[in-house]
C-alpha angles and dihedrals in degrees: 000000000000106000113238101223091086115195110180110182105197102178144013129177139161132205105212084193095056094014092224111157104203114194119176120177135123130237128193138172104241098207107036083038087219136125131253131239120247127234121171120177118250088224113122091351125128099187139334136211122181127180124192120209137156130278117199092187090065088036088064097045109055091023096255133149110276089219092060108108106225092141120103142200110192116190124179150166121227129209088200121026089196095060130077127256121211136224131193129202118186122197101190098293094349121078126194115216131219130179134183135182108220097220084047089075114042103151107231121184121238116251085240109028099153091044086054095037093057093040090050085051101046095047088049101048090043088059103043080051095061090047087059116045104016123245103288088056092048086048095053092051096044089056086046083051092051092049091048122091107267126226093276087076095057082055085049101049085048081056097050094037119044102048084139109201081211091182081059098036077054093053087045100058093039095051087052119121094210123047115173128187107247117207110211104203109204118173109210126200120154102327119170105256105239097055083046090053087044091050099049093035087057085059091051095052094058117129087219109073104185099092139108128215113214108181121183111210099215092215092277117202093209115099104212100059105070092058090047091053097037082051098058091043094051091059105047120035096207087075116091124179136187117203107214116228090218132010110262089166123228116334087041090049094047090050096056095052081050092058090057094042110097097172122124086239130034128211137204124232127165118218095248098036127090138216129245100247078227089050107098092028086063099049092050097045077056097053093047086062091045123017103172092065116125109182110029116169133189131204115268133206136186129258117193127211091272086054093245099147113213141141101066121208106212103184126201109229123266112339119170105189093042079054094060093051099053140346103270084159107070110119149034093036131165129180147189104255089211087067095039086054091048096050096050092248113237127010126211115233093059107077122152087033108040091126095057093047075044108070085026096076094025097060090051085062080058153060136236097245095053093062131082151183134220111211097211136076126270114147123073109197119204133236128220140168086247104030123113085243099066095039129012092186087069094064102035095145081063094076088042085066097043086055094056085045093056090044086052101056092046076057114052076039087063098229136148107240144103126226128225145180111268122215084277142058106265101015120114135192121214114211104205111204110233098235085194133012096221121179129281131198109213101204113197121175121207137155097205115308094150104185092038086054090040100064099022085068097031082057088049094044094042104043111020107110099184104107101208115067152112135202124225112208094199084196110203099199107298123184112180100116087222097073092059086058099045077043095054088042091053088053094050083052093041099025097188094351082077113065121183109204117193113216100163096179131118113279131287121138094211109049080039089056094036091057092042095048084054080065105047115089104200134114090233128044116213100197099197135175118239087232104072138093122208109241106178115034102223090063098110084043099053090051097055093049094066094031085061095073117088089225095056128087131176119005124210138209134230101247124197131180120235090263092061106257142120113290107160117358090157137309120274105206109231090018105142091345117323104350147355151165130267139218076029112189095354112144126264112262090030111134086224119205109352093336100309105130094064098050141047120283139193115232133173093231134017125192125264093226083088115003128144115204125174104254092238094049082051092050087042094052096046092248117262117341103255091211091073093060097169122001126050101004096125098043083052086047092051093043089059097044088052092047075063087071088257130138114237107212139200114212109220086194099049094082128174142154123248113202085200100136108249096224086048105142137204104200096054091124131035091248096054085049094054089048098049095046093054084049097046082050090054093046082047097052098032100045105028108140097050088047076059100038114013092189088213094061127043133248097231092063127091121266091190100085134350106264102100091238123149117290108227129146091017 
């Protein structure tokens, strides 16, 4: 039987130049669920330092409070490297002893950390996926892995892309109207010195040259680390450094290179990360379009130890709901320092995920059009065997914090939710509270179609938990005798909440929608198609919860063909020709591209198979435009509502299925071909420059297909 006094040493390392010996672990009594004291010998020690902090990870597991603080960072100084040191651990009347030799547990890199480090991933993640999601669902994205573009063509795109002309980059700069001083913040503690010299010299090798580099030693216990800084410093007077008195880890440490700063902006860098050369010229070749910005962010990619660069980020622009969800911010990310001062700039308690409280609380001081986004990439950022980058689960206090960031700001916001972990590390899921279950009109056209309508409306009837609805037959001529009696069934079951509305005209979805939509009464109208069956019962809930809010417009659902993948996940204007859906075909449970499967995320168009609109936007609007009578309505309808000024938003929770065949074609008959192709020409000349640039996708991915893959040789 498994003791209860639990001691997990995770980690144990020794520096024979400075002989620190570094031990971080947790310990816990399992029963009593409390923490041990700590008592280490004072034989062959120097001096000691322990700090205590949560871990959520051990908190899951044994059904503990996240906030207890069974973690430990154990830092010493050792008279004799070749004899032991000794740690005690006392439960109560019981102590645990550990004991480690110094020499014993010199940390020596492997001769192929990045290598290991991918193929450990890999392997990890491969299995977690299968756990997941079972092994259909892990074949099917194995074989959407293996049509996807590999890694060769991100080599290829940086290829293609950053053949930087740097004579006229130069001209350029130094024909710029406005050039501001940009302060580059970089907390430093115990780095190895060869990432610390890449980083700063990163910095160096910038085109622009206006900038200032303010690092804030965090009082590292590494030697080697002060003379390499003093060094730097010495030979270029733009750098600037603070030596900390005590370590008060990252948001102290990045407050007090703030103070130094005095830059109009002010720009992130970690220790161990690099720049883009291009990184600071394009910031400031964005601030010369456009001087009043306050928040711009770049994309971002990986480099591991070998220098190899991979796993683009390509970001959409400003997305505030995306934003509540995960941190797509990230880097690169510069700031107007006006707005960091007055914010108080980094708060401590949020470690691991200061940035993200960060930009929380610094884009509500804002406006959207005073944020922007740089589509290439200019942060590097850097793999190692402990960062974040390499391995989440290493950090996962990090994405509690991010979860109390993210409460905090629903909060100051003064609005009604609760925030909860999403299905990754680093996702969240905001639970917006209904103030007031209003009613909604669930329009659903049909002509016959007796068993899609059957159990469309049995699935609604039968799961729906929101109270207050009605649901809208726009009946386009149907004439099974069977649908008057499951109508007349419905209407036994619903009495005045079903409404058959006759429409007998030839089709046309628009003009079907636009006359059903004159008969319902609620304040919400649920435009669903009759082929589709409720899977989670909140769905309706969850809809109204984001269709409440005056900003936003139209709200979207999570659609998913009877196999389980992916049908409709949100509309990518110029995918495939006009438009297209995203995240096509991908298995249900995947996390899609950077997590955004499994939260919600801002898109310029949803589909009308399931799309809910408030009444008065949809009066506003003029209803769907009855000259696209089949293909492209809704995204015309969501592009208008957005031209309002509204967010249009896919709801990763409401989740259906939508029997809809997933070779199903437009263009089968030579009518329906001349038709598509004079409502794809009025989507192409009426919506041009978001066919060219849909905001809420990025240029540098494919339009070919919707797998979020690199775009190259399109």
């Amino acid at each position: 039987m498994a003791k209860n006094e639990q001691v997990c040493i995770d980690q144990c390392r020794f520096q024979p130049e400075t002989k620190q010996l570094e031990i971080t672990g947790w310990a816990l009594d399992l029963a009593s669920k409390k923490v041990p004291t700590f008592v280490l010998s004072a034989e062959n020690m120097i001096s000691s330092k322990i700090e205590w902090y949560p871990r959520s990870d051990v908190a899951a597991a044994y059904k503990t409070s996240a906030s207890l603080q069974m973690g430990f960072s154990l830092k010493l100084f050792v008279e004799n490297p070749a004899e032991k040191i000794t740690l005690d651990f006392r439960f109560g009347d019981l102590i645990q002893t550990q004991t480690f030799v110094p020499n014993e547990n010199i940390l020596k890199e492997p001769k192929q950390p990045s290598q290991i480090q991918a193929l450990y991933g890999k392997t990890r993640k491969a299995l977690s996926y299968l756990k997941r999601n079972g092994l259909k669902n892990t074949l099917r994205r194995v074989k959407l892995e293996q049509s996807k573009q590999s890694d060769e063509s991100y080599q290829q795109w940086i290829a293609e892309n950053e053949n930087w002309n740097i004579e006229a980059i130069k001209a350029e700069i130094t024909a710029f109207e406005y050039q501001p001083v940009i302060s580059i913040l970089m907390p430093v503690y115990n780095v190895e010195e060869k990432w610390l010299a890449k980083c700063i010299e990163s910095v160096q090798n910038q085109f622009y040259p206006k900038w200032e580099l303010c690092m804030a030693d965090d009082h590292s216990t590494d030697a080697s680390v002060r003379p390499l800084l003093e060094k730097y410093a010495a030979q270029d007077s733009r750098i600037k450094i603070v030596f900390r008195s005590e370590n008060g880890h990252i948001s102290k440490a990045t407050n007090s290179a703030l103070e130094i700063a005095t830059g109009e902006f002010v720009v992130l860098l970690d220790n161990d990360d690099e720049l883009a050369p291009i990184a600071l010229y394009e910031v400031a070749k964005c601030l010369n379009k456009n001087a009043d910005l306050d928040l711009i962010y770049s994309d971002e990619d990986k480099i591991d130890m070998a220098g190899k660069r991979f796993d683009p980020a390509f970001k959409p622009d400003w997305s505030p709901d995306l934003l509540l969800g995960t941190n797509y911010i990230s880097h690169l990310g510069i700031y107007r320092r006006s707005i960091m001062e007055k914010i108080g700039g980094f708060r401590v308690g949020y470690e691991g995920s200061q940035d993200y409280d960060l930009v929380l609380r610094f884009t509500e001081q804002t406006t959207a059009d005073r944020i922007a986004h740089i589509p290439q990439i200019l942060y590097y950022w850097r793999i190692l065997p402990s960062s974040t980058a390499a391995d989440q689960s290493t950090k996962s206090y990090a994405f509690d914090a991010g979860l109390k960031a993210v409460q905090d700001a629903i909060n100051r916001r003064g609005i009604k939710a609760t925030v909860n972990h999403a299905a990754g590390n680093g996702l969240y899921d905001v639970d917006y509270q209904v103030l007031s279950e209003d009613l909604v009109s669930v329009i659903i056209p049909t002509r016959n179609g007796y068993d899609d309508v059957k159990r469309c409306v049995d699935s609604i009837i039968e799961k729906t938990t929101y109270p207050n609805y009605e649901i809208v037959m726009a009946d386009n001529g149907s004439d099974q005798p069977e649908m008057q009696e499951l109508y007349g069934n419905y209407q036994k079951q619903l009495g005045e909440r079903f409404i058959v509305e006759s429409i007998d005209i030839p089709f046309n979805y628009s003009r079907i929608n636009n006359l059903a939509a004159k008969v319902a009464k609620g304040k919400y109208l649920l435009f669903l198609n009759n082929d589709t069956e409720v899977i989670t019962p909140e769905w309706m809930t969850k809809m109204v919860s984001f269709a409440q809010f005056e900003r936003i417009g139209c709200v979207g659902a999570k659609l998913y063909y009877p196999n389980n993948t992916i049908q409709h996940a949100g509309v990518i204007l110029g995918m495939g020709g006009a438009a297209g859906h995203g995240h096509h075909t991908f298995p249900r449970g995947d996390f899609g591209y950077f997590g955004k499967l499994e939260i919600n995320v801002d898109y310029l168009a949803v589909t009308a198979a399931c799309m809910m609109i408030r009444a008065k936007d949809f009066i506003e609007i003029g209803g769907f435009n009855e000259e696209l009578t089949v293909a492209f309505n809704d995204v015309d309808l969501c592009l208008k509502e957005y031209e309002k000024g509204h967010n249009n938003v896919w709801l990763h929770g409401a989740e259906l299925y939508h029997f809809e065949s997933q070779s199903r074609g437009y263009e089968n008959t030579p009518e329906k071909q001349a038709r598509f192709e004079k409502e794809t020409k009025y989507m192409e000349e009426t919506w041009t420059g978001y066919i060219e640039n849909d905001p809420y996708y990025n240029p540098n991915l494919t339009r070919v297909g919707g797998d979020y893959s690199v775009r190259v040789g399109e």
